[in-house]
N, C-alpha and C positions, 0 to 999 in steps of 0.2 A: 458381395460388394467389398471391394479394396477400400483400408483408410487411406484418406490422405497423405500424402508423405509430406511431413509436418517436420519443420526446421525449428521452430521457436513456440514457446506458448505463452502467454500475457495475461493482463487484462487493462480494461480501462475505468477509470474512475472521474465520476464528473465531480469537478471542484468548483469552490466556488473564486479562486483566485488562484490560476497557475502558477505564476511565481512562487506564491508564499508555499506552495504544493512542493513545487521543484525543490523548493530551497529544504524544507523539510528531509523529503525523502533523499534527497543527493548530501546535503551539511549533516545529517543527523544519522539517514539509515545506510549510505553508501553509496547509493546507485549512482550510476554514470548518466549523465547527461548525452543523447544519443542528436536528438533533435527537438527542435523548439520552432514554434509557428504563431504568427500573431494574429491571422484573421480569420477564422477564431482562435482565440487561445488554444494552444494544444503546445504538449511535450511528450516526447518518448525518453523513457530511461532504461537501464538495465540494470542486473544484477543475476550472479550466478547463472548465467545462462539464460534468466526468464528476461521478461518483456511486460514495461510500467509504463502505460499513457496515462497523461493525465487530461483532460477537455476541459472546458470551463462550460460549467452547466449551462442548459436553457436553450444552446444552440442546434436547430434542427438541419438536419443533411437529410440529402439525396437519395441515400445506399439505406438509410430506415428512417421511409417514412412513417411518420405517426407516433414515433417515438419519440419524445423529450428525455435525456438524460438528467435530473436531478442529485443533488450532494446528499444524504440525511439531512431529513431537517429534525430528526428526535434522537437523539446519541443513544437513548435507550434503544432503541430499534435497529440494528444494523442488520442486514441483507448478507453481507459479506464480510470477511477478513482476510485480509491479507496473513500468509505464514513464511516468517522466515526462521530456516533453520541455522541456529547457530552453535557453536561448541560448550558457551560458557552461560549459560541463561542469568546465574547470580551475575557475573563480573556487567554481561551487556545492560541489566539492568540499572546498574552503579553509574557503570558508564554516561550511558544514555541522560539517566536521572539527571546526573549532572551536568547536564548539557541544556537539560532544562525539557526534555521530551516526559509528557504526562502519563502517568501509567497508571491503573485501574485499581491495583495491589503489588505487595509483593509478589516473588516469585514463588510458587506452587507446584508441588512435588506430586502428580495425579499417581494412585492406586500401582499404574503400569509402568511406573519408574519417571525417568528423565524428570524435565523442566518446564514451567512455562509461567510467562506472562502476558500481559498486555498492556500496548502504549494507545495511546489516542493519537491519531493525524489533526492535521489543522483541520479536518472538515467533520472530524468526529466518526471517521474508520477505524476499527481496531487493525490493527498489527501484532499478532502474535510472534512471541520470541520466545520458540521452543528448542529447548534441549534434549535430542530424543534419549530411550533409555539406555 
């Protein structure tokens, strides 16, 4: 069996308040504003090439029934992270910081070289900002 021939790859994450989602990832991480929808909340954004919707939890569709999409509700418990790779993990840190985006610790230099940290989203998703080795 053949994969699909696959142009873009994404993901989505249910929020609990798109805008403040948009504003975040687009003012703080970069991403482009692609499309934006209000009933129900939904946003597409981009970056390097991938693919970032954001939903506004709770709302059930069509195409998967039985599913409920939820935000975290325990910051300790995350399912997922987001990874973006960037050149300078010290500076984006600095950066970011001051821009007021929350992060977990400094930046951390694992075993196998490069960078990494982690910021908090407004819904309590990590975001990793690695610098590879």
């Amino acid at each position: 069996m053949a994969a699909p021939a696959t142009t873009r790859v994404g993901a989505i994450l249910a929020v609990a308040d798109v805008e403040r989602s948009v504003a975040f990832y687009r003012d703080r991480l970069g991403f482009e504003l692609e499309a934006s929808y209000d009933d129900p909340p939904y946003a597409t954004l981009a970056l390097a090439g991938t693919r970032l919707s954001l939903a506004e939890q709770g709302h059930a569709a069509d195409d998967r029934p039985g599913v409920l999409m939820i935000a975290p509700e325990d910051g300790s418990r995350i399912q997922i992270a987001l990874v973006l790779e960037v050149s300078d993990c010290a500076r984006a840190y600095e950066e970011l910081g001051a821009g007021g985006v929350e992060f977990l610790a400094k930046p951390f230099s694992p075993p196998w070289g490069g960078a990494r940290c982690f910021a908090v989203d407004p819904d309590g998703y990590l975001v990793e900002l690695e610098q590879p080795a």
